[in-house]
N, C-alpha and C positions, 0 to 999 in steps of 0.2 A: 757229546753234550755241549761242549763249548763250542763246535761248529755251529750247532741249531742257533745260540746264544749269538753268535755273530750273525749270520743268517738274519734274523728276526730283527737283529739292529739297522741290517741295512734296509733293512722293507720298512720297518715304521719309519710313519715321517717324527723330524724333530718336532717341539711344540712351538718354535717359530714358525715352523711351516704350516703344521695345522692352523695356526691362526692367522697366516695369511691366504690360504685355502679359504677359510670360513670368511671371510672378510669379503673376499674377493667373490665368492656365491652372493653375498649379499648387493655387492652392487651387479651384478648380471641377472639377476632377480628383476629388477629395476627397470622397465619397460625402455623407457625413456635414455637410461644409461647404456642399456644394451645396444641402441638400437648406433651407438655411435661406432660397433666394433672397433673399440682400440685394444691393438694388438699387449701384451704382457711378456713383460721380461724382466727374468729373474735369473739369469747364468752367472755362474759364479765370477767366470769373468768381463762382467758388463760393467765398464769404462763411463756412462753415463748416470751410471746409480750414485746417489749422494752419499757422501761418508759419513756426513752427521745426523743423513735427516731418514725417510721413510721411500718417498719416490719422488721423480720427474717425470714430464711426460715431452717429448721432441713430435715436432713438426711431422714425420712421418707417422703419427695414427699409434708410436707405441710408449706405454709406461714402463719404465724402469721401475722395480723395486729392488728396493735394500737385500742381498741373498740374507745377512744373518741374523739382521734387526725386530726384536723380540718389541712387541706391542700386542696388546689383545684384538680380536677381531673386529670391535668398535671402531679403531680406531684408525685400524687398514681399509675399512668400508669406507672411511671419512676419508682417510688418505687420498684411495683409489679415486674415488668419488669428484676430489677435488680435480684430479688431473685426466679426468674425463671430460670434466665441464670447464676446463680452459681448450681444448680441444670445440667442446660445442659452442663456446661463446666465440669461438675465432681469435684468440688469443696466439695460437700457433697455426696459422695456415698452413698448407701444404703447398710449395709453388716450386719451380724450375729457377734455376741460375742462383748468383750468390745471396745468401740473407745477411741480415744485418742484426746483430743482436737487442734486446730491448732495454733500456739503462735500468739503472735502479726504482726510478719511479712511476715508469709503465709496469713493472715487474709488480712491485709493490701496490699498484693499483688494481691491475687485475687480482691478484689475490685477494684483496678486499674488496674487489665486487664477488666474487666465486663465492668467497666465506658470507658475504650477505645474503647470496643466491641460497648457501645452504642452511640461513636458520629456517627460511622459509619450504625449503624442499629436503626435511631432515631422512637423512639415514648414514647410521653410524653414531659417531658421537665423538665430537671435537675436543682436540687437546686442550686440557684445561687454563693455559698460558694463554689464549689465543682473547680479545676482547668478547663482552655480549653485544655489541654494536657498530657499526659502521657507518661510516658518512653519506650521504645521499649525492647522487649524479653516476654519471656514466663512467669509465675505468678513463676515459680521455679527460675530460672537464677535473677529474681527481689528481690524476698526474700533474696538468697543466697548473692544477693548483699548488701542489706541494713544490712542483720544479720552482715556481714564481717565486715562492716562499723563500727557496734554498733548501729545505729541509724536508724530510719525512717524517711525521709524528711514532714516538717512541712506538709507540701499540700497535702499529700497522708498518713495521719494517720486517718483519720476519715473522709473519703469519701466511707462510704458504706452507710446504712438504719439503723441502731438502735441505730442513735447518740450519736455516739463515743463509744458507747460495739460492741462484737462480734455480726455480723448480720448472722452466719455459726454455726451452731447445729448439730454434732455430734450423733446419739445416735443409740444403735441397735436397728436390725431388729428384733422382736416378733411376725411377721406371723406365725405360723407352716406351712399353708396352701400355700403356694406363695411363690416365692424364690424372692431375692429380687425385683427389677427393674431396667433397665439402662437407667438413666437420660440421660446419655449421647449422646447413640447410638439415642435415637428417635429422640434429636434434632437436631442432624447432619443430620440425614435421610428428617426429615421435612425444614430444611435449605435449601439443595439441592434441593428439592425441589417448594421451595419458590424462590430461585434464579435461577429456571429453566425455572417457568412462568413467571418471571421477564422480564427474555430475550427474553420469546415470545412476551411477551409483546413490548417488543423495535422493537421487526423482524416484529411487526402488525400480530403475529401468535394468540394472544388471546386477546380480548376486556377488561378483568380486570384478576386479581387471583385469582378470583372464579368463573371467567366466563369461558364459554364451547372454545375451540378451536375455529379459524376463519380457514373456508376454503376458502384456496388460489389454484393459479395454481399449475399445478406440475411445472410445471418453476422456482418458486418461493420457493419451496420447494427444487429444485434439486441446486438450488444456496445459497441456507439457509446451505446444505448438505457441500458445500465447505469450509463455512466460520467457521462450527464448526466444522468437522469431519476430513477434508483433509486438512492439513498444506500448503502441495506441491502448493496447488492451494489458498489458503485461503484468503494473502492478495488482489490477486490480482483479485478476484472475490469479496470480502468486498468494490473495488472501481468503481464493472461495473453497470452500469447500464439496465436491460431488458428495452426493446420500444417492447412491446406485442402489434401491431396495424394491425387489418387483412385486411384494403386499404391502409396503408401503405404499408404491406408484400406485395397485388398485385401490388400494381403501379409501386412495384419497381423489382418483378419476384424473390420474394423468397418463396421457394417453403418450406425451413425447418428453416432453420438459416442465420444470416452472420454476420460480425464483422468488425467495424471499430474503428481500436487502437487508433485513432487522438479522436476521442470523448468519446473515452472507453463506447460504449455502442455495444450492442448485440441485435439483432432485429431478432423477434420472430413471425413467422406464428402462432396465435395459434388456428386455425382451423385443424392444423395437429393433430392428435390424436398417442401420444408415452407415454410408459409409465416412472413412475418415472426413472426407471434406463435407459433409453431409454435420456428420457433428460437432466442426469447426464454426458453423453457421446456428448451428441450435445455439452453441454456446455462449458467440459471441451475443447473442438476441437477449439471451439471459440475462450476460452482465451488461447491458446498456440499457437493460430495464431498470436491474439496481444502481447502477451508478448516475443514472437520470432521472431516481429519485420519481416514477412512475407511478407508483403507491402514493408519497406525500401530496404530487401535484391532483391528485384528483381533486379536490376540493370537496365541492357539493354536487359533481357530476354525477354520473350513472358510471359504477367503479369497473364495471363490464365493460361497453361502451368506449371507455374511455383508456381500458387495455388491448380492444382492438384498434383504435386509432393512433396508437402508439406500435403496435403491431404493423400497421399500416407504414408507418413512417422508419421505423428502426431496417424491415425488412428491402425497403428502398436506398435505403444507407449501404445496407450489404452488400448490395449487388449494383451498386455503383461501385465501392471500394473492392470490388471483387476476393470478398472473404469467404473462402469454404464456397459451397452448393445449396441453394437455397433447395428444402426438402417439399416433396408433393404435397401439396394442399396449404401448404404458408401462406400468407395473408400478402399479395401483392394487387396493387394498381398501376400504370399508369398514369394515369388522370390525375391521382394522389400526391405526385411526387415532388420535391421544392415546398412543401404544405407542413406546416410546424402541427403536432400534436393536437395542437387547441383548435386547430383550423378545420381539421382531417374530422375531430369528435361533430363540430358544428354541420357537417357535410351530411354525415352518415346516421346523424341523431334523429331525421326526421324519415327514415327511410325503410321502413318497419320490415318490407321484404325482405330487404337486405340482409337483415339483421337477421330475421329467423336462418338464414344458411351461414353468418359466420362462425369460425372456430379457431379459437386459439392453438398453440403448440401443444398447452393444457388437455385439452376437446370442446368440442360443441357448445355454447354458452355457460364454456367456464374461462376466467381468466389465470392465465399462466402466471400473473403476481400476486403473490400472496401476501394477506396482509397479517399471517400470523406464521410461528415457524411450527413445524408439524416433528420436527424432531427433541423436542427438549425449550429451553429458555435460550433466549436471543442473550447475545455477548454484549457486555456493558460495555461499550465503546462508543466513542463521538461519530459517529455514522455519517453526520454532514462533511465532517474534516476525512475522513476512510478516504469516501469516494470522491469528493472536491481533490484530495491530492491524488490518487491515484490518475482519474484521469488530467488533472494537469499535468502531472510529471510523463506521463502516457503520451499525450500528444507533444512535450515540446520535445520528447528522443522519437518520434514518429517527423519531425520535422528536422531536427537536427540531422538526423540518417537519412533524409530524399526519401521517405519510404512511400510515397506518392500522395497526390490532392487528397482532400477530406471533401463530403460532400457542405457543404455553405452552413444546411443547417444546424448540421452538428458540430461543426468549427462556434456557430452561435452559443448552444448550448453548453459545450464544454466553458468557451471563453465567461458566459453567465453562469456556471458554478462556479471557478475559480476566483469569484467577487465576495470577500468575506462576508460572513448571514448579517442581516441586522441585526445591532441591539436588542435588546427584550425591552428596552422602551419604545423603540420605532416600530417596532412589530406591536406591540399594544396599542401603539397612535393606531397604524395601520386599525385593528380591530375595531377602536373607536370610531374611525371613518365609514366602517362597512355596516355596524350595525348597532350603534348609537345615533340617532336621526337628530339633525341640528333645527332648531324650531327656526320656523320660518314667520316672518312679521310681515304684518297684514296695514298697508296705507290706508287712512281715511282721513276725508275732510272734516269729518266730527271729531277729529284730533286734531288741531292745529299742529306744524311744525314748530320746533323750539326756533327758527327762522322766521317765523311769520311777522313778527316785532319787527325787523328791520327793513321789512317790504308788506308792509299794511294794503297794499295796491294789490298784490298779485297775492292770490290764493295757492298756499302752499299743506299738499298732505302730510300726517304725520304717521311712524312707523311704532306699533305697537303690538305685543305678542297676546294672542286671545287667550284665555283659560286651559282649552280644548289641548292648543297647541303646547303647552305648556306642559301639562299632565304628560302627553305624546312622548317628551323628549326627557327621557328618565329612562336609569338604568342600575339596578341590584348591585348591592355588597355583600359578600359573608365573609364573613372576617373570623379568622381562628386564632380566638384566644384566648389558647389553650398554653400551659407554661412552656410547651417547648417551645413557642413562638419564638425568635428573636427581636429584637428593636429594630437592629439593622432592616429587618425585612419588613417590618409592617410601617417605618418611617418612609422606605422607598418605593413600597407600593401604593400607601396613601397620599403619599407625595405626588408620584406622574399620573395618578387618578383624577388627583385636585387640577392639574395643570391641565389635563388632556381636556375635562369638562368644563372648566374655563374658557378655552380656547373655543369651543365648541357652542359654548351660551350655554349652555346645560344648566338650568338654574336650581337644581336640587337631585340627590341619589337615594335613595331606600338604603339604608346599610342595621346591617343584621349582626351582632358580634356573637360569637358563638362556644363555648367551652363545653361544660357539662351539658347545658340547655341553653335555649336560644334567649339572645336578649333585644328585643325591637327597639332600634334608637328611630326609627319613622323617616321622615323625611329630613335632611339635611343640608343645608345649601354648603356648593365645594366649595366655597371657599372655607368651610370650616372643616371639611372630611382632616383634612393633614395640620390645622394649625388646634381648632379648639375642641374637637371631640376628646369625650374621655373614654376611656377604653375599660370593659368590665371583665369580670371571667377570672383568666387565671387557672381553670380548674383543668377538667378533662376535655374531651376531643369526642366532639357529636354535632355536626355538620348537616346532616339530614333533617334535623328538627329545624334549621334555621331554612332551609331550600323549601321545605311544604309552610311553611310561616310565610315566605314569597308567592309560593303557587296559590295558597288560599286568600291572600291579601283581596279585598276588593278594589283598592285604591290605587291598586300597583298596575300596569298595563300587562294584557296576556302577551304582546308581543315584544315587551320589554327586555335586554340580554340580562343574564346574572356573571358577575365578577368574582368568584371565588379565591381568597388568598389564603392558604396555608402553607404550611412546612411539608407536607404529604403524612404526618402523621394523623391519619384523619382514616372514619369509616368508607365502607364503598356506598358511594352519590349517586341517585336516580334523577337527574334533572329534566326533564320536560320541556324548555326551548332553550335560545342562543344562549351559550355561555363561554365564559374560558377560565384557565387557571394561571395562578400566579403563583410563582414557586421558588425558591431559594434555590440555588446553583447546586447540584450535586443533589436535590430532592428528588424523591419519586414516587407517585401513588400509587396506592394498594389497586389499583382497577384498572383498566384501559380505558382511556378520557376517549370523549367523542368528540370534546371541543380543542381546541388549541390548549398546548401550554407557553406559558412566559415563564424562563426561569430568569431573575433577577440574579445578575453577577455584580 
């Protein structure tokens, strides 16, 4: 019995050793650490093992530990861990002929690079004596500072492994056979590659880091392709979303792609069979519809129309920048090419033939932008700022990395988003210019000049506005106000209303104030719209009685615009000609506007 008892004692290990066992799995687990094979030694009588401390590691590739030194397996992981990564950082080369040993404050340096290396690449778990932080520069620029100094800081003299000696062993190489080895290079190489699976790991391309690849679509791949490969397009493919759904893609006649910027997502037939580079080209097509804002710019074009001439143009961009494979049936010309948007729609607008054979990525006289999202409600996000930075920050690391010419016109286009929007007063000037008509004065000699006094000899005409013209240059107000109105907002909308029709001669507005019911203040001349009008209401919010009080007006011109201000707390408007809205910052209406909005900030 006491034989077996003896027996059993010499087979188990002690629980120092079990826990420098366990320790020591953990860091050869470690892809990255493994990959540096440094050798281990632990003989009892090993002449390089620290007496105070846990390990060294020497110049030849091996770590010393402590034979009897009792720590938990945390702690031997952090240990080991350390004196593997002075090995990979090049802290102990391996070389031939004599070395020189490292003084106190290259010693002291590296180790506080190593210990910084490992908050950031944790395994194990660090002696609690040791700082949470470290100073910033390289283990050289640290030494040279503390040597300059005279001094080492308290915190960082004795946070390496052989408590408080040198944990760093110097010695030559005595192979004959074998030149040295580069600690270095292998585990930079094994790094890279450990932070390579990492990322698939985030992108759902591989189940663990040593598990095999996950096979995805090529869709998935061909936008994986943007976000690490292609600057130009990266961020703003890192924010879209694929809807890969093949009764979606029918119900809704998409035969390859299409794209809606309002919910930044991109809807995918994936019954179509293309290959990767194939849907590297669909893709990018997609996000240069949204991010060029393709949908806003249509204007009052023909919204078709005017996504095959963007079709036209985007797909000649492609295959100039040689991105992906343009797929059979894509919308190319040459004739087309160098030709901005607006040029390309004007070309093909009157060419009727034409038109009956073209076809979007979408199919046959449907356009691949959509102007609503088909899966849910569009993301409340600043959409001009999305895609204005995405492709600015996109092209200047497309430029900064050489990653080759842009074609001209999309160098234009990019460079004109990244020019902050207008105002919501310069865009309302704007609207004023396009469709409020400035009354134009009629010379006659049955009007003398206010001149004519000082030149009685010479017959001078005088400038006068007829009745007709008068009436012409007029333009509607509905005015909500209703109590949630603010001051703020109805001061600064009647304010740049007064100004902009001023400027304009605009000699009088129709303005309609509106709460519970409508209240006709008639005609008003601007210069009293913001100084002397009174404002009535106060109650509730019914806007539509004030808009058919306009339409049925006899007095009012049918081709007159209407100016709508509210807060958005307002019913859904049927308006009937030119109009637009003016809105408080952060407002929103119950409808989908057909006119412009101004939000007042």
């Amino acid at each position: 019995m006491s034989r077996t008892r003896k027996q059993d004692s010499e087979v188990r290990p002690d629980p120092a050793t079990k826990a420098f066992v366990a320790g020591l799995q953990q860091v050869f687990a470690n892809p990255a650490l493994n990959s540096v094979q440094a050798k281990i030694c632990r003989e009892q009588d090993c002449r390089s093992a620290p007496e105070g401390g846990l390990a060294t590691v020497s110049s030849n590739g091996t770590v010393h530990a402590h034979r009897t030194k009792h720590a938990d397996p945390a702690t031997w992981a952090w240990s080991l861990a350390h004196c593997i990564i002075h090995l990979g950082f090049g802290h102990v080369p391996a070389a031939k002929g004599e070395r020189t040993q490292p003084d106190r404050y290259d010693l002291a340096a590296r180790c506080a690079v190593v210990n910084r290396f490992l908050l950031t690449f944790p395994i194990g778990r660090a002696p609690e004596d040791l700082p949470a932080s470290y100073p910033g520069g390289d283990e050289e620029q640290m030494a040279a500072g503390w040597r300059r100094d005279g001094a080492i800081p308290a915190a960082y003299r004795n946070c390496g492994t052989a408590g408080g000696r040198a944990d760093q062993i110097l010695r030559p190489w005595h192979d004959p056979w074998n030149d040295p080895p580069d600690w270095q290079e292998a585990f930079a190489r094994a790094l890279t590659g450990t932070m390579s699976k990492a990322m698939d790991m985030a992108g759902g391309l591989r189940d663990a880091l040593d598990g095999r690849p996950t096979r995805r679509a090529p869709w998935d791949h061909a936008l994986n392709w943007f976000v690490s490969s292609y600057p130009l397009l990266g961020a703003i493919a890192a924010g879209m979303t694929l809807v890969a759904d093949a009764e979606l893609a029918r119900a809704h006649h998409i035969s390859v792609a299409a794209v809606n910027a309002a919910a930044a997502e991109i809807y995918i037939n994936p019954l179509v069979r293309l290959g990767d580079e194939e849907w590297r080209f669909v893709l990018a097509h997609e996000m240069l519809h949204a991010a060029l804002r393709h949908a806003d710019r249509c204007g009052a074009r023909d919204p078709y129309l005017f996504n095959v001439a963007a079709d036209y143009v985007i797909n000649a961009w492609l295959c100039e920048m040689d991105v992906g494979v343009m797929p059979q049936g894509a919308l190319f010309d040459p004739q087309l090419s160098g030709l901005s948007t607006e040029e390309v729609y004007d070309r093909i607008a009157g060419d009727l033939r034409r038109i009956r054979r073209l076809a979007t990525l979408r199919g046959k006289g449907l356009g691949d932008v959509l102007g609503e999202p088909i899966t849910g409600p569009a993301h409340h996000v600043d959409l001009d700022e999305y895609y204005r930075r995405g492709l600015a920050q996109g092209f200047d690391l497309h430029q900064a990395r050489e990653r080759g010419t842009l074609p001209a016109g999309l160098v234009e286009e990019i460079k004109a988003l990244s020019q902050p929007p207008l105002a919501w007063d310069a865009q309302l000037a704007q609207w004023f210019d396009e469709f409020v008509p400035r009354p134009e004065p009629v010379r006659s000699y049955a009007r003398p000049a206010r001149r004519q006094a000082s030149t009685p000899d010479i017959p001078r005409a005088g400038r006068y506005f007829p009745p007709e013209e008068i009436r012409r240059c007029t333009f509607g107000v509905v005015l909500d106000t209703s109590a949630s109105m603010s001051r703020t907002l109805l001061g600064k909308g009647l304010g740049a209303i007064a100004s902009f029709a001023t400027a304009r001669d605009v000699p009088a507005a129709r303005v309609v104030f509106c709460d519970a019911a409508p209240h006709d203040a008639g005609y008003l001349p601007v210069t009293d719209i913001a100084e002397k009008v009174r404002v009535r209401g106060r109650g509730g919010t019914a806007l539509q009685p004030g808009i058919d009080l306009l339409h049925r007006a006899e007095d009012f011109p049918p081709d007159a615009p209407v100016l709508v201000i509210t807060d958005g707390g307002c019913d859904v408007l049927r308006i009937r000609r030119e109009h637009a809205f003016l809105l408080r910052a952060g407002g929103s209406l119950p409808f989908t506007p057909k006119g412009p909005v101004f939000r007042v900030t």
